[in-house]
C-alpha positions in Angstrom: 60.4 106.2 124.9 57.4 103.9 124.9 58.1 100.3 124.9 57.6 99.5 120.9 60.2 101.9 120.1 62.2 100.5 122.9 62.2 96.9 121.3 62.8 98.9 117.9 66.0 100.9 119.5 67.0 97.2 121.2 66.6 95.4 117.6 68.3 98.0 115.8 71.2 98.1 117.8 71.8 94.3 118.1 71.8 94.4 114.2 74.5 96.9 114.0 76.4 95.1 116.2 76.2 91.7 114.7 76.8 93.6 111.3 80.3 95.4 112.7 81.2 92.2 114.7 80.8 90.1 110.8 82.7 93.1 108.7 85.4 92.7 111.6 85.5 88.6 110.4 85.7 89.4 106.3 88.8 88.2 105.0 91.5 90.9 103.9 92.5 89.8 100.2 95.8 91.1 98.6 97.8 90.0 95.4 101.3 90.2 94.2 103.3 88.9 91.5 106.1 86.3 93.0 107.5 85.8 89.4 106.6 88.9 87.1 108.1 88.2 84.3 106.5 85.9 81.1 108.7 85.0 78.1 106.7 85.1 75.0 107.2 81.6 73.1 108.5 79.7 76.0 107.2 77.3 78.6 108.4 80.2 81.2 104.8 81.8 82.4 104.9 84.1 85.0 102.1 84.4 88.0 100.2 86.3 90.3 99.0 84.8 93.8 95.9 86.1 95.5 95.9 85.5 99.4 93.5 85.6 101.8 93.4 85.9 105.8 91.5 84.7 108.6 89.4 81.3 107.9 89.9 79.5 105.5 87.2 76.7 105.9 85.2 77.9 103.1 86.0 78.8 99.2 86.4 82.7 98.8 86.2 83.8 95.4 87.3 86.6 94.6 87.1 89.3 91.6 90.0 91.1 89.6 90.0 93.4 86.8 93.3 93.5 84.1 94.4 96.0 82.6 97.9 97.2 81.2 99.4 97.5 77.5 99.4 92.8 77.1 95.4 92.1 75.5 93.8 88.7 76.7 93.6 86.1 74.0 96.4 87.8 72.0 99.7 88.5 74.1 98.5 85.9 77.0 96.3 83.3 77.5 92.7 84.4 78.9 92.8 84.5 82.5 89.2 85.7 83.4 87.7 88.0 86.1 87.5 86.0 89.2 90.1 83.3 91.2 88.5 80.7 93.8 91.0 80.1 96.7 89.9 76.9 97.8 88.9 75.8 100.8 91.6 74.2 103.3 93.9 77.4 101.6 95.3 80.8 101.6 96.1 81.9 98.4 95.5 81.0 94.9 97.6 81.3 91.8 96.1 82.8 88.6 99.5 82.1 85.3 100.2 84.6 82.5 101.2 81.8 80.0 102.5 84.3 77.0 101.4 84.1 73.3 103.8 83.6 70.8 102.7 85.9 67.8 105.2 87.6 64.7 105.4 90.9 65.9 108.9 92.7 67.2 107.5 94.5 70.2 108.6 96.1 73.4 107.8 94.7 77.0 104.0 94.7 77.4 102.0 94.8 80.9 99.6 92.5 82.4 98.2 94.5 85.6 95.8 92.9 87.9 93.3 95.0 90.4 91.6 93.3 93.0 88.0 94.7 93.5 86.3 95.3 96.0 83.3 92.5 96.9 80.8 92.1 100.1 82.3 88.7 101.1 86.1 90.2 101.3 88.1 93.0 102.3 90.9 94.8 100.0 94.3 94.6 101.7 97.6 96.4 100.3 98.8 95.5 97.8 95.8 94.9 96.2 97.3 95.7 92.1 100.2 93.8 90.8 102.2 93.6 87.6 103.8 91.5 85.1 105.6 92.2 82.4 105.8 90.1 79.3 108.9 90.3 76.7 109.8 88.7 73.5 113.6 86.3 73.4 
């Protein structure tokens, strides 16, 4: 090899390293859903919680998508897209606070999806669901 392509080789493999030795330091996010179960009409919301490990001197924000057979805005409050855990914590809560609205229905779903996101790793479980029922 001649020398430039030397440095080049040297350079390039110093920046893969530092690039594996920061994907080893992302923190692994996960979600579950402690209390699953909202009452439509009552002060009786139900939540998911979103933790993170490693550091936690920094805020990590961190994306979601919702899906299930419960609409924002209609069955439950709006929740959004994205959670900030805080820094100085672990997790973060995100509240399904049910609607009250006049229709007789069955048990309708809330399901949250972490996605994925360069500053965070997906853990397991990273989908969790809540159910929401009329009393």
């Amino acid at each position: 090899m001649k020398t430039m392509e030397k440095v080049f080789f040297v350079l390039a493999l110093l920046v893969g390293l530092s690039a594996l030795s920061f994907a080893a330091e992302l923190p692994i996010v996960t979600v579950v859903a402690p209390d699953p179960l909202a009452v439509e009409g009552k002060k009786d919301p139900a939540d998911f919680v979103v933790t993170r490990t490693g550091e936690v001197d920094a805020d990590l924000t961190v994306f979601f998508k919702v899906g299930g057979t419960a609409q924002q805005g209609e069955d439950y409050e709006p929740i959004g897209k994205l959670i900030k855990i805080p820094a100085g914590a672990n997790s973060a809560i995100i509240m399904i606070n049910a609607l009250s609205d006049r229709e007789t229905e069955t048990a309708e779903t809330v399901i949250l999806t972490l996605t994925e996101n360069p500053t965070y790793k997906l853990g397991e479980p990273k989908a969790a669901t809540i159910r929401i029922i009329e009393r």
